[in-house]
N, C-alpha and C positions, 0 to 999 in steps of 0.2 A: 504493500500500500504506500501512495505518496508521502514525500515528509511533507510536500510543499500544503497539502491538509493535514493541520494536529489533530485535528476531528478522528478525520477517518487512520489514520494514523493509530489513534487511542485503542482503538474497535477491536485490532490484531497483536495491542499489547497486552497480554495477559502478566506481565510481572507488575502493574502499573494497580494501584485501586482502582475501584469504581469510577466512573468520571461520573460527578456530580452535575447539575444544572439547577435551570429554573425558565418560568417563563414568564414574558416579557410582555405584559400586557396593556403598558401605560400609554406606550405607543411614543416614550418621549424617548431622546438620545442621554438627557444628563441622566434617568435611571440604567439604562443601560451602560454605559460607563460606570457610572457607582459601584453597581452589581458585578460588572468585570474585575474591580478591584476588589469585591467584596469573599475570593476565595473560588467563586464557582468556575470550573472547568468550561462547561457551557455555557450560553443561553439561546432559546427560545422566541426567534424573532415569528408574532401570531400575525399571519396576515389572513386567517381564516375568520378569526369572534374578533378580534379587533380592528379600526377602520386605518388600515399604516396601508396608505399607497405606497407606488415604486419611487416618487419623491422622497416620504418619510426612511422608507426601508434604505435608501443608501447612507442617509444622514446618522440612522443607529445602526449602522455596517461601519461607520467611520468611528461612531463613538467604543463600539464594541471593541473595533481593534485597534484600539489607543490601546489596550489591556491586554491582561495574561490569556484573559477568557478565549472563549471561541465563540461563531456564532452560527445557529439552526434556523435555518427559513423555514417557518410551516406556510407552504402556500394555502389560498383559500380553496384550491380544488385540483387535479390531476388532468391540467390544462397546460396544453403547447407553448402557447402563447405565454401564459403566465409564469412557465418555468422559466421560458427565456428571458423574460426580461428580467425575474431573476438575476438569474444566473450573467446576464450584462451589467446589473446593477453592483455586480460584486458579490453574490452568493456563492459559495462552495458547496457549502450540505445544503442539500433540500430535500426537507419532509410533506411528502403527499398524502391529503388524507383518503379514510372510506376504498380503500383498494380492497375488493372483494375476490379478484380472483387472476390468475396468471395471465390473462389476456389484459390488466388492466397496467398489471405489476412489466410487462413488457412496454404497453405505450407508457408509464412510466420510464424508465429508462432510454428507451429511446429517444424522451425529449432530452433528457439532459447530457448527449452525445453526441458530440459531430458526426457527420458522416466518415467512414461507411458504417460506421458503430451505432449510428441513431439519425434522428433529423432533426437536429439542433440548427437553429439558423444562424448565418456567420456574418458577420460583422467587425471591420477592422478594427474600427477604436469603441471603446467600452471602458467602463470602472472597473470590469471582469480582468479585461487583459492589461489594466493600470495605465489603460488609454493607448494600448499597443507598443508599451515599451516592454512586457516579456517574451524574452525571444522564444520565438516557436510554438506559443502558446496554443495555434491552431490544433497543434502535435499533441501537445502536453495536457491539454485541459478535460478529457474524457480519462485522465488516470485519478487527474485532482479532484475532481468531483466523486462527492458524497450523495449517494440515492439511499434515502431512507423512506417506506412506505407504513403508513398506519393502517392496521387491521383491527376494526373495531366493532365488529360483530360476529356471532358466536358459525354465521358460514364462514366471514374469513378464518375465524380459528382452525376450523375444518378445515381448512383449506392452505392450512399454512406450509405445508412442507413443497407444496407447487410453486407456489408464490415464491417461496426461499431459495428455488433451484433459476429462477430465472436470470439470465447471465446482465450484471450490468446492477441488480437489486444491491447496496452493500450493507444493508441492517434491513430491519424490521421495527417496529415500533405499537405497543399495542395504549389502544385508545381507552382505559378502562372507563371512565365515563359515559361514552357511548355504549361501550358494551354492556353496561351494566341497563341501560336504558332498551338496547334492543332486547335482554334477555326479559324484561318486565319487574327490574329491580332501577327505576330512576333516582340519581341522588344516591343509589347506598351502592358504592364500591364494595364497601367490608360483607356484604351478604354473602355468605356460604358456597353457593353458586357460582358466582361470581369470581369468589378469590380460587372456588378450584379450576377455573377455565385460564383465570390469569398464568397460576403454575401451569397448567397443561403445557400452553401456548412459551412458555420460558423452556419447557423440556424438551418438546418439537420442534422450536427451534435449534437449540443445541445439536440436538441429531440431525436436524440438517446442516449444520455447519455453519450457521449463521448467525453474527449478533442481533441481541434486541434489546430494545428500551420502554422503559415507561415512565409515568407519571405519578406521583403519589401527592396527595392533600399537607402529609407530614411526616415529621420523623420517622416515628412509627411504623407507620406503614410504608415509607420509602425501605428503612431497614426489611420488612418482609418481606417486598418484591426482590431486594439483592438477593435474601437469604434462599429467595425463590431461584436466582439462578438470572437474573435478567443483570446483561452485562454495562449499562450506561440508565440513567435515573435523574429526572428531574423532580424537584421540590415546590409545590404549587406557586404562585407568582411573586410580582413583582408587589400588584394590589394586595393581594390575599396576606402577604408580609406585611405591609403597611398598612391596612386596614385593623387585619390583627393586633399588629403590637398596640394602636391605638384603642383597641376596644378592651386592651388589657390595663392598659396605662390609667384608660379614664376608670373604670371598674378600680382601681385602686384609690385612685383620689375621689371618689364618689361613694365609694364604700360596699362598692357592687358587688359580689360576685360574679364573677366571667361564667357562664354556663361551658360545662365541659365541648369542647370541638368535639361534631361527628365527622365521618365521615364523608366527602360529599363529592358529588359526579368534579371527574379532574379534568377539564382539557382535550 
């Protein structure tokens, strides 16, 4: 795997921890810089539930790599179009969601590939290729790129080891929120059902030889999805952090008690 991606880079180090994240749903640059200093390995640029056009999205692709961190495109849908400009605006990884099945997980990949490798459209100057000052990038940028697909219902689960074999896929990513919502558990990740589909889909993976990732509300439960086997882990947002710590802050000078966190549909 490329070095020129740390990302993907990460996926194939197995001496390395978990790579930690988070996601990125303020839609502004200075929390994304913040957050980059703030320790995480990733983040989580949402351009699916949040409104960050290809304007915004270069602006927290700038702020992101001022820092250590790294940074994950979820596009809003497994669209040509929308990959590329991506992927011009200065994307590396990009996560597609709702992929159900290996015809989907293929025009996946294929957008984020030159040809003959896919039908990525070209383009000489770009933010992608740092305005066409890296040499050969036409060459080099179907190795640098990061294709992660989200499988977030209980047919993609089924369906996971198809999906996993297709050439050009380089992760998986499972959406527990929606899955929990397709299986008739909305809102509650932690349901019984739910978390044995979550494991399944970490073991399936594995045997197919491929990394995957998810999403967890909290510590907690971020820790059991590792403990499940899922090799890269995001920690609910940027909001969900900030809203939190303030509904714990005032609950102390107010004299509140904070009602225990459940657990709640992630992303």
């Amino acid at each position: 795997m490329s070095s020129n991606n740390p990302f993907k880079s990460w996926l194939g180090d197995k001496s390395r921890a978990t790579p930690l994240g988070t996601w990125l749903m303020a839609a502004a640059p200075a929390t994304a810089e913040a957050l980059g200093y703030g320790g995480f390995d990733f983040l989580v640029v949402d351009m699916e539930h949040v409104p960050v056009e290809f304007t915004d999205l270069a602006h927290i692709l700038r702020a992101v790599g001022c820092t250590p961190a790294d940074a994950v495109v979820r596009l809003a849908w497994n669209d040509q179009v929308l990959v590329k400009r991506a992927l011009d605006a200065g994307a590396r990884t990009v996560m597609l969601p709702f992929v159900q099945n290996a015809e989907e997980a293929k025009a996946a990949a294929s957008y984020t590939r030159y040809p003959p490798h896919g039908i990525r459209g070209v383009a000489a100057v770009h933010r992608g290729s740092r305005f066409g000052t890296i040499p050969n990038y036409l060459k080099s940028a179907n190795d640098d790129i990061c294709t992660i697909v989200q499988l977030e219902t209980p047919e993609a689960i089924e369906r996971l080891p198809e999906i996993a074999a297709v050439e050009g896929i380089d992760a998986l990513f499972v959406g527990p929120g929606d899955l929990s919502a397709a299986m008739g558990h909305i809102g509650n990740i932690a349901h019984p059902e739910v978390q044995a589909l979550i494991e399944k889909a970490a073991k399936d993976a594995h045997a197919a030889g491929k990394p995957v990732g998810i999403v967890g509300p909290n510590p907690d439960m971020v820790r059991r999805f590792i403990g499940y086997g899922y090799d890269f882990a995001a920690i609910a947002s940027d909001i969900a952090m900030m809203t939190g710590r303030a509904s714990e802050w005032l609950g102390q000078l107010k004299g509140v008690e904070k009602a225990p966190a459940t657990p709640m549909a992630a992303y």
